[in-house]
N, C-alpha and C positions, 0 to 999 in steps of 0.2 A: 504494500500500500504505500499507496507512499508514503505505504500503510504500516504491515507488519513490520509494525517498523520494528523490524520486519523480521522480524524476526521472529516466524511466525517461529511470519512469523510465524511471522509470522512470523515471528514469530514469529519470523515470528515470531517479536512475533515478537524484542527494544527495553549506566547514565551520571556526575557532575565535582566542582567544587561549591564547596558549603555553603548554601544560600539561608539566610533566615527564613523561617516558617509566613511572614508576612511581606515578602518581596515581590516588586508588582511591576520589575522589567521582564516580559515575554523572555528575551533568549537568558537570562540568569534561571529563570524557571527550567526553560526545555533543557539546559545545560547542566543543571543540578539532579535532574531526571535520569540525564544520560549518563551521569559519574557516578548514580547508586545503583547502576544494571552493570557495571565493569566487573569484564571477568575476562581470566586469559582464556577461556575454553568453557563450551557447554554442551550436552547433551540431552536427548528424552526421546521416547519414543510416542510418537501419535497416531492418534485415530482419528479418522475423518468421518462424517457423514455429510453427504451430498444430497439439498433435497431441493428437489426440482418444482417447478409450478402446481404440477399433478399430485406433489407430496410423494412423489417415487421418491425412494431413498436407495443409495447408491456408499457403499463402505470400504475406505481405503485405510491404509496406514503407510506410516514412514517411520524413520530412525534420523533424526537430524541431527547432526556435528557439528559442531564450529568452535575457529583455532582463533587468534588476531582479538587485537583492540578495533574499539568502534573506527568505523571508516577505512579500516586499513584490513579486514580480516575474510575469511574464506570459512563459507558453510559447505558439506557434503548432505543432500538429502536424499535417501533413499528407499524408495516404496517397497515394503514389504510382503503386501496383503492389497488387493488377490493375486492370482496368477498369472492372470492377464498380463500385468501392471508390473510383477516381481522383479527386483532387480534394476530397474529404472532410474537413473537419476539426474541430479542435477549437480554440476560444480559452479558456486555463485565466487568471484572474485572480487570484495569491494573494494573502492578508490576512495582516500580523502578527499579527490578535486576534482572528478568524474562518475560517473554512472558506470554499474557493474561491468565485469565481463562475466559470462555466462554460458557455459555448456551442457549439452545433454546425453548423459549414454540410454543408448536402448541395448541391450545383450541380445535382443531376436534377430536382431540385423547386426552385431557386433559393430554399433559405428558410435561415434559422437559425432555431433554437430553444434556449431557455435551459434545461441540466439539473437538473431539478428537484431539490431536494435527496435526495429519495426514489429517485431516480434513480442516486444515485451508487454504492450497491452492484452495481447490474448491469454486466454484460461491456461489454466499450469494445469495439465493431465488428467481435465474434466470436473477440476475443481474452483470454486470462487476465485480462488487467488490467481491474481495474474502472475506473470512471471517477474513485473517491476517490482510487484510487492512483498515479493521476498527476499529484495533488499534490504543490508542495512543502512539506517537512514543517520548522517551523522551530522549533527548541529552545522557545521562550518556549509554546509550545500543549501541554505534556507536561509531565508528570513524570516520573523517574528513579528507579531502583534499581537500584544494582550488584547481580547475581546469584552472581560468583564467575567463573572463567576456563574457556574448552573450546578444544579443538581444530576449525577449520572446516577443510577440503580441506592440512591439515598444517601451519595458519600458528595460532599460540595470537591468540586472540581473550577481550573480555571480554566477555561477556554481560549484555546489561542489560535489566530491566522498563521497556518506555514506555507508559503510562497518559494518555491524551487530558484537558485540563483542563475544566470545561467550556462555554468557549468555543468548545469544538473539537468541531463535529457529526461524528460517527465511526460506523459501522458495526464495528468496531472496540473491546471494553472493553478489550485490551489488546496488546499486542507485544513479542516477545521482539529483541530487536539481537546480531547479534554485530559487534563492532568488531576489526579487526587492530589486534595491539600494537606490530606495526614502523612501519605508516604510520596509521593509523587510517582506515583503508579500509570500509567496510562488508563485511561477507563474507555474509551472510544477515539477513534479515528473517523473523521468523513471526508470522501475524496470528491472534489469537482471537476469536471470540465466546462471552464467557463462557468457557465449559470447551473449546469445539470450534476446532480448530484449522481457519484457512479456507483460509487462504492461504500460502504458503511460497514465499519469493525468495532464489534463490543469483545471489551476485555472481564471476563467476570471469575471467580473465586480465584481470588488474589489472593496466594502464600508468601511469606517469609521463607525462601528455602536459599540456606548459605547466607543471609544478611542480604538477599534482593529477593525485594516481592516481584513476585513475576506470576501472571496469568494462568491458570489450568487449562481456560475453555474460552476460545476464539471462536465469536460469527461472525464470518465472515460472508456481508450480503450484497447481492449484485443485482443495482435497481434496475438495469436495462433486460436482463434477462428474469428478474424475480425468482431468483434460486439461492439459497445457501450452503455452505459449507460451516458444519461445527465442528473444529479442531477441538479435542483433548489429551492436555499433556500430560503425560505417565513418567516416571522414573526417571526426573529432572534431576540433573547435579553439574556443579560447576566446579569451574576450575581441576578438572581431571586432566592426568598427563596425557596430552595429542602430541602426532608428531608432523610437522611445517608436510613432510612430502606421501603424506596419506590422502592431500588436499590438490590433488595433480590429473591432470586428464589422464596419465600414464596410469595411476592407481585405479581410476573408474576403471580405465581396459580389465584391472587384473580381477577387481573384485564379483 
């Protein structure tokens, strides 16, 4: 998203130096956000469900990795479940002063392929998330506007304008934040084009796991198409030993 931020994220899915609790410059917020989610490494394994207009529902999983500080770091994500899907994945490369690099292995055709950057608005592998959005998203590639304070699922939050700079290729002219005010947690993401809202991501049962609150359950909703995706995160930890060349297109070939 430019969203997940993304760390689905998407986080997916998405932090700072130490701001007071009542601080009311936008980027001291998002920057304070972003230094309480820092971690050399993280892991979890997710579940997806997919549910479509008709309310079909459609069920994936993944194992997602990632090595690197914000802006500078490299996720492996790979679909586990079903078979179809098994083996799949994606190598995200982030930039501090650019938009990702990104590739895909498929194992039934033994290839990778580099996504094109035109590419990046469409569905990642039939789910909500595009493939921009699960980038990670690092303060210095934006701009900021406090908007004024709302209510997300009953926790006050501050609401803020992010505007991509433009170093930053976005599908995306702009994004609304809401940040909680007790922990500065991400509570929702809304993604514009121009006037039309695209995309909208609620971040809900927020833990404390390792000294960062990070999200369980990602919805991820796609207004043009009226479908979402619920991401649940399982068997999250941070800061576990990775190694820099496991995050390599050569490694996808092997795994």
């Amino acid at each position: 998203m430019a969203v997940m931020y993304r760390k689905i994220c998407l986080c997916c899915l998405v932090l700072f130096a130490v701001v007071p609790a009542f601080a009311q410059d936008a980027r001291q917020i998002v920057e304070e956000a972003q230094r309480r989610t820092t971690s050399i490494s993280q892991r979890y394994e997710g579940t997806l469900q997919v549910v479509d207009v008709k309310t079909k529902i459609a069920e994936k999983s993944w194992i997602y990795d990632r090595i690197g500080s914000h802006g500078d770091s490299k996720v492996v994500l790979r679909f586990t479940n079903p078979a179809e899907v098994k083996g799949v994945a994606l190598l995200i490369v982030n930039h501090p002063d650019r938009s990702s690099d990104q590739w895909m292995w498929t194992p039934a055709i033994a290839r990778e392929r580099r996504v094109a950057m035109q590419d990046r608005s469409t569905r990642f592998f039939g789910t909500d998330f595009s493939f921009e959005d699960l980038e990670e998203r690092d303060t210095n590639q934006f701009d900021y506007k406090l908007l004024g304070e709302e209510q997300i699922d009953g926790a006050a939050c501050w609401k803020i304008q992010s505007q991509p700079r433009r170093s930053k290729t976005s599908q995306y002219t702009h994004s609304f934040l809401w940040l909680r005010k007790d922990n500065y947690a991400l509570a929702q993401i809304e993604n514009y084009n121009k006037e039309q809202l695209v995309r909208r991501a609620n971040y809900k049962d927020i833990r404390n796991i390792q000294q960062v609150w990070t999200a369980h359950t990602i919805e991820m909703h796609d207004l043009k198409r009226n479908s979402r995706t619920i991401l649940k995160i399982q068997k999250l930890e941070y800061n576990l030993p990775m190694k820099d060349e496991t995050f390599t297109i050569n490694a996808l070939r092997r795994s």
